[in-house]
Every structure is written in structure tokens, then in C-alpha cells.
Backbone as a printed PyTorch tensor [residue, N CA C, xyz], in Angstrom:
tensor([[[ 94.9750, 102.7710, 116.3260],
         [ 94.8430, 103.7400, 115.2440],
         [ 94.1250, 103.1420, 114.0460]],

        [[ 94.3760, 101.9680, 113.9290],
         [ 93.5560, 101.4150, 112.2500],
         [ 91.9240, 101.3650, 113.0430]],

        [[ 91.6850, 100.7310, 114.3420],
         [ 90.3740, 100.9510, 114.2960],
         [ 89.6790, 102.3670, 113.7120]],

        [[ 90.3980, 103.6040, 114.3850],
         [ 89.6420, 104.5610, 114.2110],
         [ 89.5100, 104.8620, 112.3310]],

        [[ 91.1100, 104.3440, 111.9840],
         [ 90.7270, 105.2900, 110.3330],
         [ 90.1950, 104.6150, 109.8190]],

        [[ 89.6440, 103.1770, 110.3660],
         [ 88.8160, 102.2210, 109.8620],
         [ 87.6660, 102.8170, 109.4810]],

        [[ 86.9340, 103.2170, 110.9800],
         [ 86.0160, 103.8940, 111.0850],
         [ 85.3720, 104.9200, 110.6550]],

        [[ 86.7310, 105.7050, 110.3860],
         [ 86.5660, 107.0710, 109.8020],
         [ 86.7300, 106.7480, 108.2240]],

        [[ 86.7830, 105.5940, 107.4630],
         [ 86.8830, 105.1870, 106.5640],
         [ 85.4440, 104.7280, 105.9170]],

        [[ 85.0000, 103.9450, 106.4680],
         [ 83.3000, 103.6740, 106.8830],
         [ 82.3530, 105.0700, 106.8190]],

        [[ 82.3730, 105.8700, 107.1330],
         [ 82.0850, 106.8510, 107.7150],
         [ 81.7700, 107.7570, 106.4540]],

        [[ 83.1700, 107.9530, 106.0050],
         [ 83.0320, 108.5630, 104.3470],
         [ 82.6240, 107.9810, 103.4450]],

        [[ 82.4770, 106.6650, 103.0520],
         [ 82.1010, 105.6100, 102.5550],
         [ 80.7460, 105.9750, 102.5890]],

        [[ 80.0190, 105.5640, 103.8410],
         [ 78.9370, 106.1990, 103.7810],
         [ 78.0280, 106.9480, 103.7610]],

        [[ 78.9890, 108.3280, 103.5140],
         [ 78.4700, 109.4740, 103.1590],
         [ 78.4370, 109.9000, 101.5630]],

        [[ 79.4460, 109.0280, 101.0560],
         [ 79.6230, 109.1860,  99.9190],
         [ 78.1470, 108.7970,  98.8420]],

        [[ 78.1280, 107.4960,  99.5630],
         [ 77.2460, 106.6700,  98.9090],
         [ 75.5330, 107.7210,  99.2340]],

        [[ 75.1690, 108.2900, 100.5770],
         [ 74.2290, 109.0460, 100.9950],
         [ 74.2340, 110.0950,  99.8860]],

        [[ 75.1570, 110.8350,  99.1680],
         [ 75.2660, 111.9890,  98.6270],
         [ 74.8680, 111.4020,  97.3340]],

        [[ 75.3450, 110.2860,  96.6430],
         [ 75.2730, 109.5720,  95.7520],
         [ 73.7760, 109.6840,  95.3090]],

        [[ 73.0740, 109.4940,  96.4830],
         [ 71.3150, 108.5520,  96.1930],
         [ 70.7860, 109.4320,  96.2980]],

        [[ 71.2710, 110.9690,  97.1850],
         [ 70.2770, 111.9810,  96.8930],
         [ 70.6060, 112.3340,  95.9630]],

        [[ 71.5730, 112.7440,  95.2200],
         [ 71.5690, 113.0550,  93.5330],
         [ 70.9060, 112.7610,  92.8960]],

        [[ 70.8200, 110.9720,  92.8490],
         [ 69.9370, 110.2060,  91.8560],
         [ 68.3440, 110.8960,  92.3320]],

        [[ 68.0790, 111.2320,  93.7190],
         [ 66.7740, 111.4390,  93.5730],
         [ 66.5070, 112.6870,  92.9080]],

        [[ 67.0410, 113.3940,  92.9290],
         [ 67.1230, 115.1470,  92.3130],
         [ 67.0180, 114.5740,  90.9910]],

        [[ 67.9230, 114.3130,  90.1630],
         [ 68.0700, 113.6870,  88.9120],
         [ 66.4780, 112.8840,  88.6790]],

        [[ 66.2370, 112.0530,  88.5420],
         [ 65.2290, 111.0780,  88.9940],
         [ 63.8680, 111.7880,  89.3680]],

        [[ 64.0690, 112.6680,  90.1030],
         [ 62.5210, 113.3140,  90.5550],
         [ 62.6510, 114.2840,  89.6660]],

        [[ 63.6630, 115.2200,  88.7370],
         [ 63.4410, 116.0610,  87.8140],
         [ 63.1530, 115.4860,  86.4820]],

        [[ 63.5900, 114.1480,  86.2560],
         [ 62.9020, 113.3980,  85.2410],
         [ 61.8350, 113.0290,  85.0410]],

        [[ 61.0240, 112.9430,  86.1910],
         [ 59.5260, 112.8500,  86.4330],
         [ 58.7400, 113.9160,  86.0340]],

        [[ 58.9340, 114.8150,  86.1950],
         [ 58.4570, 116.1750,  85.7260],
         [ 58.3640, 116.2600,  84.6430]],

        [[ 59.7310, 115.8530,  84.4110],
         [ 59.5650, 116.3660,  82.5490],
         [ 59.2020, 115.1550,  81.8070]],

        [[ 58.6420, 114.0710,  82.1750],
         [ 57.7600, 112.8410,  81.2270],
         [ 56.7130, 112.9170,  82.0350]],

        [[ 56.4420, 113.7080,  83.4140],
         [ 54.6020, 113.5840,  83.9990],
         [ 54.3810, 112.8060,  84.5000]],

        [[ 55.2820, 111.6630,  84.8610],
         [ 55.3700, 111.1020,  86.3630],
         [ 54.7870, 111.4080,  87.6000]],

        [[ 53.9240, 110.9310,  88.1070],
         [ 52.6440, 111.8300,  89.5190],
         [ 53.8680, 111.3670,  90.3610]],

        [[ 54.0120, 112.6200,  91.0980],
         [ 54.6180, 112.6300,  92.3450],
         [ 54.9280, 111.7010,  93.1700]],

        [[ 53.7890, 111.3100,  93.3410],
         [ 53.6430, 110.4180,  95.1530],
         [ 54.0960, 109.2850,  94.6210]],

        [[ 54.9110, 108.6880,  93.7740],
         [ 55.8720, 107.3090,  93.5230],
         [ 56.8340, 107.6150,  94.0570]],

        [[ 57.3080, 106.9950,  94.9070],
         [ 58.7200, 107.0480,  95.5970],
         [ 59.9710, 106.3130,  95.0980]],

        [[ 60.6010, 107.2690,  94.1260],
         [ 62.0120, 106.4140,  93.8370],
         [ 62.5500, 106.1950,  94.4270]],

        [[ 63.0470, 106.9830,  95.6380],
         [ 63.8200, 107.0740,  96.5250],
         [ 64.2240, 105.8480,  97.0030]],

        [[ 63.1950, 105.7750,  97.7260],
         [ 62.8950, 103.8020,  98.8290],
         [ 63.6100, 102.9050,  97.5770]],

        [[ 62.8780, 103.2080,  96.1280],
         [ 62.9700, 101.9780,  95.4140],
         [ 64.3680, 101.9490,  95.4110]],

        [[ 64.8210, 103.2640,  95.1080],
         [ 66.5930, 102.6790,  94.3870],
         [ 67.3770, 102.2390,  95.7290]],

        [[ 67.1030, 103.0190,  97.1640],
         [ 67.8490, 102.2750,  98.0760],
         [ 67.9060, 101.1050,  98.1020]],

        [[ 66.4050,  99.9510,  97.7470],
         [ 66.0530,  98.8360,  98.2130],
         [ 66.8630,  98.1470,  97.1650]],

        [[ 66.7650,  98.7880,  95.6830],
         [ 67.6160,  98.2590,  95.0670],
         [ 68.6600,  97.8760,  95.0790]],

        [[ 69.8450,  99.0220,  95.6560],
         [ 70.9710,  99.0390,  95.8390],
         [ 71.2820,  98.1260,  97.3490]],

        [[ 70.8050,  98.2320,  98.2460],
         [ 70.4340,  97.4290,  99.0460],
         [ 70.8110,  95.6480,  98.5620]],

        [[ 69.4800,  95.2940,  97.8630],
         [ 69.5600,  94.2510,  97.2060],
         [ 70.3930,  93.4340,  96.3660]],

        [[ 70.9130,  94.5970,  95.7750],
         [ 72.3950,  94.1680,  95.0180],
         [ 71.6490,  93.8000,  93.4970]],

        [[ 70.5090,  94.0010,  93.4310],
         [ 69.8330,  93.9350,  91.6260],
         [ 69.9990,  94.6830,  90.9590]],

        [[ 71.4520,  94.5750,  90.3020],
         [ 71.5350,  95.7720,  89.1950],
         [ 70.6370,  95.5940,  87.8730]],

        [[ 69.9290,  94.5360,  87.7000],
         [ 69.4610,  94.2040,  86.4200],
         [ 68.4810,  95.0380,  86.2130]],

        [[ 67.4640,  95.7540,  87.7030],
         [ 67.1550,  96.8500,  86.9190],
         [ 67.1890,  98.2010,  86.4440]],

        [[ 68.7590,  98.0500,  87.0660],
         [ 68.9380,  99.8510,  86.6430],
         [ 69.1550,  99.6990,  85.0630]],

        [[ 69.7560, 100.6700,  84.7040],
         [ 69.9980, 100.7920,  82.5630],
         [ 71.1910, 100.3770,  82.6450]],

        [[ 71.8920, 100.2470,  81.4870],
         [ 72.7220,  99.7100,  81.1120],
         [ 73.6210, 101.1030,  81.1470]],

        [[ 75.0130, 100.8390,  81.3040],
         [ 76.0090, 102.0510,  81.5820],
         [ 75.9310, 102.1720,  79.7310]],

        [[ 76.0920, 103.4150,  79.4490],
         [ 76.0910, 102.9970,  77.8140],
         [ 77.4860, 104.4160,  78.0090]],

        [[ 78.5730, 104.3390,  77.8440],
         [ 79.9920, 104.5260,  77.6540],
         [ 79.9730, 105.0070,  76.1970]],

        [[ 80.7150, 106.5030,  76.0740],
         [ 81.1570, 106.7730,  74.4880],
         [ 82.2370, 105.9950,  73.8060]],

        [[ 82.1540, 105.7700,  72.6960],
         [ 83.4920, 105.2890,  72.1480],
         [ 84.0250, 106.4500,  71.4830]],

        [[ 85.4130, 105.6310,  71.8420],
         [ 86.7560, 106.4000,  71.5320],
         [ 87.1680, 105.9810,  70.4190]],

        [[ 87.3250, 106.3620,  69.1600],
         [ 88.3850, 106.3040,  68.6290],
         [ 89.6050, 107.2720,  68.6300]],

        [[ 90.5930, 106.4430,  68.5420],
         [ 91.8800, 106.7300,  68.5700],
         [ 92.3690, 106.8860,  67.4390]],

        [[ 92.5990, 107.9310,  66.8770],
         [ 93.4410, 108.7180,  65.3380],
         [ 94.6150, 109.1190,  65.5270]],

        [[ 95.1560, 108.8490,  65.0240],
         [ 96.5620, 109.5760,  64.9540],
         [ 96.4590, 110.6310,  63.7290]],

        [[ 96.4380, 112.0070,  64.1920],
         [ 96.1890, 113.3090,  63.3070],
         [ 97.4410, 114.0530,  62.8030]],

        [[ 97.6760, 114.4750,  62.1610],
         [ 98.6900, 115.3530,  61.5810],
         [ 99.1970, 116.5800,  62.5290]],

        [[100.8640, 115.8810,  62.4410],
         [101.4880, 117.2660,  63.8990],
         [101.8170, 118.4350,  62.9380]],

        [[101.1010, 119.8300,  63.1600],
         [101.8600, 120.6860,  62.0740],
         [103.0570, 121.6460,  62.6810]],

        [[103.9650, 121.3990,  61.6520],
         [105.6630, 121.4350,  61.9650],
         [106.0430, 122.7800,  60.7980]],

        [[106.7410, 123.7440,  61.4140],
         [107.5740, 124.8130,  60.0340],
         [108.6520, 123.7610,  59.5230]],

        [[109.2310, 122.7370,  60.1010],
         [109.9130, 121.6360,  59.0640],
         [109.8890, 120.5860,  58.9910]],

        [[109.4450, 119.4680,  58.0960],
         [108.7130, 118.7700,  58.6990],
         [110.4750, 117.9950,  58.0380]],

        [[110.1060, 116.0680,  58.1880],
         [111.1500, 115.9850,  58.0330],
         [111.1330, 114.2590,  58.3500]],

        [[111.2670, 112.9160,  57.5710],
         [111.0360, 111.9260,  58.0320],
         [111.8810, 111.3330,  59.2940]],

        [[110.8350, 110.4280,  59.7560],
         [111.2240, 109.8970,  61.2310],
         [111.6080, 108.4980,  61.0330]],

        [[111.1080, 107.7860,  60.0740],
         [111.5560, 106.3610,  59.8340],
         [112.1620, 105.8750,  58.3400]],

        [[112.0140, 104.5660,  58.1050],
         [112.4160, 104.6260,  56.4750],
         [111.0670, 104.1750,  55.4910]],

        [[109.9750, 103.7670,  56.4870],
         [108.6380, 104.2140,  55.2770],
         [107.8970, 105.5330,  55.0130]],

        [[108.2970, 106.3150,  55.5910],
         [107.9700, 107.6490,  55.7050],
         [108.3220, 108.2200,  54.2280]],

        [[106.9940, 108.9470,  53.8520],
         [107.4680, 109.5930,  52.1210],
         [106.8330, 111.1000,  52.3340]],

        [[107.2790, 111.8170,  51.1780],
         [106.8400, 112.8450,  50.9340],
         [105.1420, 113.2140,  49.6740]],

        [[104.3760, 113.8690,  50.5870],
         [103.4250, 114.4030,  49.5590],
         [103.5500, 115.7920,  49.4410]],

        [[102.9070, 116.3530,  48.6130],
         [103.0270, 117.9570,  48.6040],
         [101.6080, 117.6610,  47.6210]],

        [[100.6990, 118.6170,  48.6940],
         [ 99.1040, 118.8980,  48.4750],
         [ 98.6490, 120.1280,  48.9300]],

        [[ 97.6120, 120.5050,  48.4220],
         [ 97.1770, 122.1480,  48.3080],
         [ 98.4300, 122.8280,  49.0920]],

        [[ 99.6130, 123.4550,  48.3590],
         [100.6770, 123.9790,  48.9040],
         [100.9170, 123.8790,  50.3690]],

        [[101.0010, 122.5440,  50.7630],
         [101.9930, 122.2000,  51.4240],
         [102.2850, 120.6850,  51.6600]],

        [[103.5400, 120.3430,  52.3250],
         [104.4920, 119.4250,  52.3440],
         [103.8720, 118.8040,  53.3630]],

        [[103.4510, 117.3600,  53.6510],
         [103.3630, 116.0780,  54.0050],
         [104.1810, 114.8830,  54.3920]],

        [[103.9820, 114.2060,  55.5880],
         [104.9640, 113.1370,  55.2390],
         [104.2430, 112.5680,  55.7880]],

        [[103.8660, 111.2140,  54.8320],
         [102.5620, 110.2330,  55.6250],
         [103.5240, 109.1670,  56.2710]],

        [[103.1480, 107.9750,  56.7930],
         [103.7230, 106.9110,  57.3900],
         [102.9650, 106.0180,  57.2520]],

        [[102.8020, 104.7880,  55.9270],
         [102.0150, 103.7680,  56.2050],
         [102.3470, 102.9730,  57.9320]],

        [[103.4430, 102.5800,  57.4880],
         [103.6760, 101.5100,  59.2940],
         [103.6970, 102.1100,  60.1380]],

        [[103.8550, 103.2410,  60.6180],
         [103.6270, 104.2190,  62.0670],
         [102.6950, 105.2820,  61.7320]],

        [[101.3360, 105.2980,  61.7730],
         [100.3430, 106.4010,  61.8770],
         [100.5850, 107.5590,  62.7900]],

        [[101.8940, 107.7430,  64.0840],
         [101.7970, 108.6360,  64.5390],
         [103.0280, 109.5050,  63.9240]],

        [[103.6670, 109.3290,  62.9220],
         [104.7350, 109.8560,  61.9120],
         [103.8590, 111.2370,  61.6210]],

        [[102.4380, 110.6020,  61.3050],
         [102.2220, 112.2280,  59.8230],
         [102.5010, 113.5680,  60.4090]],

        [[103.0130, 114.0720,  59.6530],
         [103.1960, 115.6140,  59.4760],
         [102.7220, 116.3340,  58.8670]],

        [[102.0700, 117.6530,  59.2840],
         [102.3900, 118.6530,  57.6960],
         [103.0690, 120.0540,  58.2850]],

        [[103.1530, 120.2750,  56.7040],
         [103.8610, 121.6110,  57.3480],
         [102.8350, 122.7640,  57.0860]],

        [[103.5050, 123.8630,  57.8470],
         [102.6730, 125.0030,  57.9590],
         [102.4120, 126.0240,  56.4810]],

        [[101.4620, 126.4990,  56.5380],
         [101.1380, 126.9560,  54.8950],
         [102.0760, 128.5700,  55.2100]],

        [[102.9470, 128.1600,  53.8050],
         [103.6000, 129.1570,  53.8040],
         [103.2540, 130.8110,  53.7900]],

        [[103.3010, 132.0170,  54.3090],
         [103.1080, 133.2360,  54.2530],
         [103.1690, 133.6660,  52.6420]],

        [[102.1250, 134.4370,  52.6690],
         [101.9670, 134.7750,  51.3280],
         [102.8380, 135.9330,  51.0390]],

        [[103.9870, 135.6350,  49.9690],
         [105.0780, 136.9750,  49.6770],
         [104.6770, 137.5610,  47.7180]],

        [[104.9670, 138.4600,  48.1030],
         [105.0100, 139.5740,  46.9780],
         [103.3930, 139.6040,  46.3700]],

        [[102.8040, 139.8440,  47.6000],
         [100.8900, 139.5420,  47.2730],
         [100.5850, 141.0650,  46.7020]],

        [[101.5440, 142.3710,  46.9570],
         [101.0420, 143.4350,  46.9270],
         [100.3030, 143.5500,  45.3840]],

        [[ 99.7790, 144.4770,  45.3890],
         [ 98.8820, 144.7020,  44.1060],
         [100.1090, 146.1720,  43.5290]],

        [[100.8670, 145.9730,  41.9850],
         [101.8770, 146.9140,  41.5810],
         [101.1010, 147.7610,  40.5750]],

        [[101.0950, 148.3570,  40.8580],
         [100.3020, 149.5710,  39.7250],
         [101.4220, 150.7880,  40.0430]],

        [[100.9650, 151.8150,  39.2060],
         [102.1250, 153.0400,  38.9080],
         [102.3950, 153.7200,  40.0880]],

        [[101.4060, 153.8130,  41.1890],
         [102.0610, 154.2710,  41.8900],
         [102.1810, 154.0320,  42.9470]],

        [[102.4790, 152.6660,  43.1510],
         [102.9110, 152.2180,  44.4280],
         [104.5370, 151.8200,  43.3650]],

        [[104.8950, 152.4070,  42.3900],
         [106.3120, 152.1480,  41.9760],
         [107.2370, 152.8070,  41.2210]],

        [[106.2220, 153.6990,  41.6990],
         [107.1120, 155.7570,  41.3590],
         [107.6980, 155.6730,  42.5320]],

        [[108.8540, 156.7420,  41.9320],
         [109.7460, 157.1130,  42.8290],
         [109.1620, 158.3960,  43.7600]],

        [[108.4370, 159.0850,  42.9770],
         [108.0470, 160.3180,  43.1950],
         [106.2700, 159.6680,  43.1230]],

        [[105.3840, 159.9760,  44.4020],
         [104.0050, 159.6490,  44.5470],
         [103.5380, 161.1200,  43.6580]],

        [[102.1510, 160.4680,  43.1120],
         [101.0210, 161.5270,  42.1810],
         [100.4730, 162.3550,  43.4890]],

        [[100.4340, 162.0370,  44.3670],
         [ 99.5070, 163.3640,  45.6210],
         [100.2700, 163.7520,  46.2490]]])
């Protein structure tokens, strides 16, 4: 049995890698197009021979995004400290609690609902309406 899932291990392996290189050529031959690259250069051969060869020096360099990692504000209807450096701010109406020594502490709280916003004129405070 290990021969075969050996085999059948191999197998996907190298199909994987087949699916792999025609991508790059799709990719690769549509890049040609769009900088005007004449056709009849064969990437194809080259990158097999490459990969083949084991010379990564001339493919590009993997260039990877960086991450930063923030710790952002959890917003809470109460907020409420978690340690003993934890303090209170209160900024554009609402409540804060920063954490110098644990950055994943901060809080804020949710901006309160706006009450008694109505606009009072005479007759929104008659008993009896004018129409």
C-alpha cells in the first residue's frame, strides 16, 4: 500500500507543479503583450530549465506585504478597566480607557444616542394642535 500512495503521491506532486508552470506561462505570456515582448521567445522552456536547474537567482525576489500589528480600540456600551494601568479619558463625547502596558486594553465606548434633540416651538407643546 505505501508503494502505491507513494506513487499516487508523486503523481499529484507532479501535476501540481505542471499546473503551476502553465500559469506562470499565461501570466508571463500576458505580460509580454502588455510591455511588447515579440512572441517567438519562449519562456516556457526557460522557466522549466530554470526550475529544473534549481537557479532561483534569476527569478525576482518574493517581495511579501508588511504587517503591522495594532492593537485598535474594542467599542463597548460599557467600557470598564481590565488592569491597574488602565485610566480613563473622555474625548469628543465619549469615554476611553487607554492602557499604556497592555495595548490590547483600549476601549471606547459607544457615542451616546442623541436625547431631547426635538426642536420645541408652540406647537409641538400645545395641548390642543393649531390645524
Amino acid at each position: 500500500m505505501e508503494g502505491r500512495e507513494r506513487l499516487h503521491f508523486h503523481q499529484k506532486l507532479a501535476n501540481i507543479e505542471f499546473r503551476f508552470l502553465l500559469n506562470m506561462q499565461r501570466i508571463i505570456s500576458a505580460t509580454k503583450t502588455f510591455l511588447g515582448i515579440p512572441k517567438n521567445v519562449d519562456i516556457f522552456t526557460a522557466n522549466f530549465s530554470m526550475f529544473q536547474n534549481g537557479s532561483k537567482n534569476k527569478l525576482l525576489p518574493v517581495c511579501l506585504p508588511t504587517m503591522d500589528f495594532i492593537s485598535g480600540f474594542k467599542v463597548k456600551g460599557r467600557v470598564k478597566r481590565r488592569c491597574k494601568s488602565c485610566y480613563f479619558v473622555n474625548r469628543q463625547e465619549r469615554l476611553y480607557v487607554i492602557c499604556p502596558e497592555r495595548p490590547r486594553h483600549k476601549q471606547m465606548a459607544k457615542k451616546p444616542k442623541p436625547l431631547n434633540t426635538w426642536i420645541l416651538t408652540h406647537a409641538s407643546q400645545s395641548k390642543v394642535r393649531p390645524w
